[in-house]
C-alpha positions as a Markdown table, in Angstrom:
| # | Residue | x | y | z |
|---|---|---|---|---|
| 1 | Unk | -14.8 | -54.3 | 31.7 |
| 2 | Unk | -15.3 | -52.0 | 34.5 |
| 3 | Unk | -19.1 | -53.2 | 35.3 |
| 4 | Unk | -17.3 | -57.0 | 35.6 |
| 5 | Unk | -14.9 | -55.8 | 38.0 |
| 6 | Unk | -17.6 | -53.9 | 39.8 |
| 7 | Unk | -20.0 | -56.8 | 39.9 |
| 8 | Unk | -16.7 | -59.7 | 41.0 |
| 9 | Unk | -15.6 | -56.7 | 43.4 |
| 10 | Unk | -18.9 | -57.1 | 45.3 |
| 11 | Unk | -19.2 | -61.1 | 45.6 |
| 12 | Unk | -15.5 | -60.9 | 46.7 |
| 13 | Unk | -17.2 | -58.2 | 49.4 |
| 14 | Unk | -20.1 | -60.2 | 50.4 |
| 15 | Unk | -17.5 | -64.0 | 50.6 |
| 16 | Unk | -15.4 | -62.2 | 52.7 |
| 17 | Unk | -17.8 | -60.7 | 55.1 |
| 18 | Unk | -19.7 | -63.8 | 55.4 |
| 19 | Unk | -16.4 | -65.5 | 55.2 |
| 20 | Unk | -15.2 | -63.9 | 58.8 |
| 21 | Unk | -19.1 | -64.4 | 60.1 |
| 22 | Unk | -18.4 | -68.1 | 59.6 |
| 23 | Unk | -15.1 | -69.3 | 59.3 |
| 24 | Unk | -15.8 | -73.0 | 59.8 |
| 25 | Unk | -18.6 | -72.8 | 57.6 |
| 26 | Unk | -16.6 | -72.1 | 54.7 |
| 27 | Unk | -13.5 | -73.8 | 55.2 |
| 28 | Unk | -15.9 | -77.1 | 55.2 |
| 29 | Unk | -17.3 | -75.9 | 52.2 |
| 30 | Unk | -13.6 | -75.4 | 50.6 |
| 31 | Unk | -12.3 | -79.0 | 51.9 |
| 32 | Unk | -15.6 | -80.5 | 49.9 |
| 33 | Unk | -13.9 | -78.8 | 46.8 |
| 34 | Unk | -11.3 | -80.9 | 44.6 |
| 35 | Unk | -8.6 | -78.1 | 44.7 |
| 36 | Unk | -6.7 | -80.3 | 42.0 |
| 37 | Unk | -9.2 | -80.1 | 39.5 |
| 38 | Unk | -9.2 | -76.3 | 40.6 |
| 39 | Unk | -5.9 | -75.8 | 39.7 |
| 40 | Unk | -6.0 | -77.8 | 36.4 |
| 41 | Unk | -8.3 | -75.2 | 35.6 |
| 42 | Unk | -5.9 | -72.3 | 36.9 |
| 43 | Unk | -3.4 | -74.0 | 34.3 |
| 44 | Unk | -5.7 | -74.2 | 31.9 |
| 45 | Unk | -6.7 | -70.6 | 31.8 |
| 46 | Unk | -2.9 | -69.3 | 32.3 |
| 47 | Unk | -2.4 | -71.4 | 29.5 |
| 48 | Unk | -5.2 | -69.5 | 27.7 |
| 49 | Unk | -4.3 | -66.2 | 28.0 |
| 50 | Unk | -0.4 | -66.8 | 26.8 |
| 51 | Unk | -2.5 | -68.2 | 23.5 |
| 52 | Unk | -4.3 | -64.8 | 23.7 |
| 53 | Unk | -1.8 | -62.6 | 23.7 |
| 54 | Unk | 0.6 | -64.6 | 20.9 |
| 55 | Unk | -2.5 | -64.2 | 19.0 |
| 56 | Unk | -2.6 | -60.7 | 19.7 |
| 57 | Unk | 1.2 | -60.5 | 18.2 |
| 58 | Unk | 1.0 | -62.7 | 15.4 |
| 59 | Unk | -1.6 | -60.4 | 14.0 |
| 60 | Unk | 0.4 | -57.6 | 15.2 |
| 61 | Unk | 3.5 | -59.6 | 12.9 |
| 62 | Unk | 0.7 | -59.9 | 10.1 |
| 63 | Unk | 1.2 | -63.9 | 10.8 |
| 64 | Unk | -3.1 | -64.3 | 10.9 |
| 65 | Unk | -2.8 | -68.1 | 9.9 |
| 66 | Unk | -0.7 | -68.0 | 13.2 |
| 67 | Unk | -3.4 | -66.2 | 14.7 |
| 68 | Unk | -5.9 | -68.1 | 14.4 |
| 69 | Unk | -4.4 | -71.1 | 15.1 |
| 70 | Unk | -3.3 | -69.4 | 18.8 |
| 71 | Unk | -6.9 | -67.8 | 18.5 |
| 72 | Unk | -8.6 | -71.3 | 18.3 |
| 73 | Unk | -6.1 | -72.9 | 21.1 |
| 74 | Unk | -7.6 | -70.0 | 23.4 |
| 75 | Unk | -11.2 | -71.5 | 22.5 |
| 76 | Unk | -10.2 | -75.0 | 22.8 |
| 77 | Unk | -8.9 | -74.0 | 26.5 |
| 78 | Unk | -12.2 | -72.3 | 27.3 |
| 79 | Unk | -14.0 | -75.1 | 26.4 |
| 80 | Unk | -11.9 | -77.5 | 28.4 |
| 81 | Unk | -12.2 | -75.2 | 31.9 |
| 82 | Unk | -16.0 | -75.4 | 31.4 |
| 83 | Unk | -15.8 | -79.6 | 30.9 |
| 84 | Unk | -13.6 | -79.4 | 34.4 |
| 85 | Unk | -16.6 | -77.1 | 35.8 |
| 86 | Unk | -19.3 | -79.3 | 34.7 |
| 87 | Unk | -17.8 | -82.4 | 35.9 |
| 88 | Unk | -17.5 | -80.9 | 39.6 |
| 89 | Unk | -20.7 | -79.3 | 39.3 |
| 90 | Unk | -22.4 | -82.8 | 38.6 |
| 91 | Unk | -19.9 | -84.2 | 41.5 |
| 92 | Unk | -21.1 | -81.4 | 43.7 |
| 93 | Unk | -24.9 | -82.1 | 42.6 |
| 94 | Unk | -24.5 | -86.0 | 42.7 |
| 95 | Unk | -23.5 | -85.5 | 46.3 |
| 96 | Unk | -26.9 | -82.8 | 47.3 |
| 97 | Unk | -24.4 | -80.3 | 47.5 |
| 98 | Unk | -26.4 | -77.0 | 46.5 |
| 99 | Unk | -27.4 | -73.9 | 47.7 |
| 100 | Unk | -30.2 | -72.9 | 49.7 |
| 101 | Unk | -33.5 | -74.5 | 50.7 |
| 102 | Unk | -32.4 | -77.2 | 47.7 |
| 103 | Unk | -29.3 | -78.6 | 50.2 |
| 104 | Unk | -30.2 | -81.9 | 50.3 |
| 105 | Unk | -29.5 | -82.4 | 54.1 |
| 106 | Unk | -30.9 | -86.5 | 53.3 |
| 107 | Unk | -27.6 | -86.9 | 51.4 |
| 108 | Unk | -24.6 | -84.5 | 52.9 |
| 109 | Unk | -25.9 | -85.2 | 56.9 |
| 110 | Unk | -27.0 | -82.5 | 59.1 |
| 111 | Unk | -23.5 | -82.2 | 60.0 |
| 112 | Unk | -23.2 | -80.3 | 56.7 |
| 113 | Unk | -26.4 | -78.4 | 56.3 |
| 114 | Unk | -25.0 | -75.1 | 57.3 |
| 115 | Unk | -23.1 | -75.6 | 53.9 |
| 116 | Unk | -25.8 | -73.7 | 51.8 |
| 117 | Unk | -24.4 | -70.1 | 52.3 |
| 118 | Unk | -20.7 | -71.4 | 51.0 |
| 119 | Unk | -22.6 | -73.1 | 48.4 |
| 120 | Unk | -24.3 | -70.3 | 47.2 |
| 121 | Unk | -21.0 | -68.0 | 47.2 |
| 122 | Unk | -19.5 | -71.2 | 44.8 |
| 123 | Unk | -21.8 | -71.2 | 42.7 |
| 124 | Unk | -22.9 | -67.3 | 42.2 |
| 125 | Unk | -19.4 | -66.5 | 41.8 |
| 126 | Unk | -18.1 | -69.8 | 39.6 |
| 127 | Unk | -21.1 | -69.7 | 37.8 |
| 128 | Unk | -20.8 | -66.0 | 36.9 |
| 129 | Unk | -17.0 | -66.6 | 35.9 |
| 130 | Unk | -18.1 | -69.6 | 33.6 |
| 131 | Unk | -21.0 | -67.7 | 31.6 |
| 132 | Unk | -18.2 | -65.0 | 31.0 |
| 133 | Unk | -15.8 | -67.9 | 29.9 |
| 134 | Unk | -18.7 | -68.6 | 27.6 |
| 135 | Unk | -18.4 | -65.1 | 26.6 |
| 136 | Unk | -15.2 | -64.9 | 26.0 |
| 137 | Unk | -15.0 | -67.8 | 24.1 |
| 138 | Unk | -17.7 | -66.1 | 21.5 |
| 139 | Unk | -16.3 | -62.5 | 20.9 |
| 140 | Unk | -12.6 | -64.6 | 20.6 |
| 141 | Unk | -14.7 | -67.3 | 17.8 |
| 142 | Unk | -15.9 | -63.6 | 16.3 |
| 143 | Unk | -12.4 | -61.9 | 15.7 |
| 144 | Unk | -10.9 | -65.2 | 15.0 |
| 145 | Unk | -13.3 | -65.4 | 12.2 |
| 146 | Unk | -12.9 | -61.8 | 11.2 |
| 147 | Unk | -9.0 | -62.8 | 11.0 |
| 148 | Unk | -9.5 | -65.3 | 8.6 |
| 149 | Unk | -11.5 | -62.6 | 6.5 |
| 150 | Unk | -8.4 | -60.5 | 6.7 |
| 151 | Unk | -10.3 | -57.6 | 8.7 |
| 152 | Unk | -7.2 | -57.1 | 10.8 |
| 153 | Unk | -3.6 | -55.9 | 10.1 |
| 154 | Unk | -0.6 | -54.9 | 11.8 |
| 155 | Unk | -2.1 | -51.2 | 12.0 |
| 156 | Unk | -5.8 | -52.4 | 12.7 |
| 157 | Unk | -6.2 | -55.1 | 15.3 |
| 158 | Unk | -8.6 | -52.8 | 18.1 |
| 159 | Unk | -11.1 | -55.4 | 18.5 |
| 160 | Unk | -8.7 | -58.0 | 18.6 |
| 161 | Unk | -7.1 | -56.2 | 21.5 |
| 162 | Unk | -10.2 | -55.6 | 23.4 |
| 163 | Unk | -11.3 | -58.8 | 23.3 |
| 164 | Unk | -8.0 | -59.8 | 24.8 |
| 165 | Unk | -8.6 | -57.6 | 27.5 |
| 166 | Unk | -12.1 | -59.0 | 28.4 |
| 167 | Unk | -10.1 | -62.5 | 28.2 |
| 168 | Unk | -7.3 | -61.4 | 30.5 |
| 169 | Unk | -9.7 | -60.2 | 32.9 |
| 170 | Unk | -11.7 | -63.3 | 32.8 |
| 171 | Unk | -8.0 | -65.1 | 33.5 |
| 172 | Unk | -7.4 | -62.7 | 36.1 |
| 173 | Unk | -10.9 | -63.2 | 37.6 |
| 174 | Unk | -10.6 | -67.2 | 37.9 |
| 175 | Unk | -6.8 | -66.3 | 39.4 |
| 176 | Unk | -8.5 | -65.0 | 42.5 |
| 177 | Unk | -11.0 | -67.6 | 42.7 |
| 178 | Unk | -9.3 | -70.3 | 42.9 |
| 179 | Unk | -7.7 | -69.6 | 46.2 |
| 180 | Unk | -10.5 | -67.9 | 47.4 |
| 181 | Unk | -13.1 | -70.4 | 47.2 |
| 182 | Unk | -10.6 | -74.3 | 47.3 |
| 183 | Unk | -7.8 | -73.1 | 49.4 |
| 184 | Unk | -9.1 | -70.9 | 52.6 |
| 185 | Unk | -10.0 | -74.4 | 54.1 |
């Protein structure tokens, strides 16, 4: 949990010093970003970790149908944020915005070629966030599954727990994403 911390801590470093280098740079980049689908995601993953946590209690309450039913919820909203994220990736793609020497400066206009650096902040740091979603959304399929099996109890529920963690931090992650990278524009 630490190392993810660690690893955000220093993209959130490296936006924000580039960020002050080139203000107008990267609140261009954040008006070309659809905050509402942004926010649907916020919802979304707020959403997520209340299912989290009830599942968290109901095995606590020794309730696993209930479990896995909030278990599977916390899945299902996983798997909806990363839909959201593909469909404004292809947007972003569709429209040749990219990072680097792949900015397609034929499609966006020189007036937005500069855009490559915010572009590659989005996408590091999104991109990073959405393979831990995928994470997440494995080790939460894995307990779910051991819940079913009956592996967990109201005095043995560790992994479930730390799993929760790595989902709240995930959660917590996105929660300072969002403003960081639709709203600074």
């Amino acid at each position: 949990m630490v190392t993810e911390i660690l690893m955000f801590g220093g993209l959130f470093v490296g936006y924000s010093i580039f960020h002050n280098i080139y203000p107008e740079m990267f609140a261009e980049g954040a008006r070309s970003l659809d905050w509402k689908m942004g926010f649907v995601n916020t919802l979304v993953l707020i959403f997520s970790s209340l299912t989290m946590a009830l599942g968290i209690y109901y095995i606590q309450k020794n309730q696993p149908k209930k479990a896995v039913w909030s278990l599977a919820i916390t899945i299902v909203c996983g798997a909806a944020f990363m839909v959201v994220k593909y469909f404004e990736y292809t947007h972003k793609f569709h429209l040749g915005l990219y990072p680097g020497r792949l900015l397609d400066v034929a499609k966006v206009g020189a007036e937005h070629a500069n855009l490559g650096m915010y572009f590659g902040f989005y996408y590091c740091m999104t991109g990073l966030h959405g393979i831990h979603v995928f994470l997440g959304m494995g080790l939460i399929a894995w307990v779910m599954f051991r819940t079913m099996r009956g592996d967990f109890n109201p005095s043995y529920y560790t992994a479930v727990e730390g799993v929760g963690i790595f989902w709240h931090v995930v959660d917590l992650i996105w929660i300072f994403l969002f403003p960081l990278l639709y709203l600074v524009g």
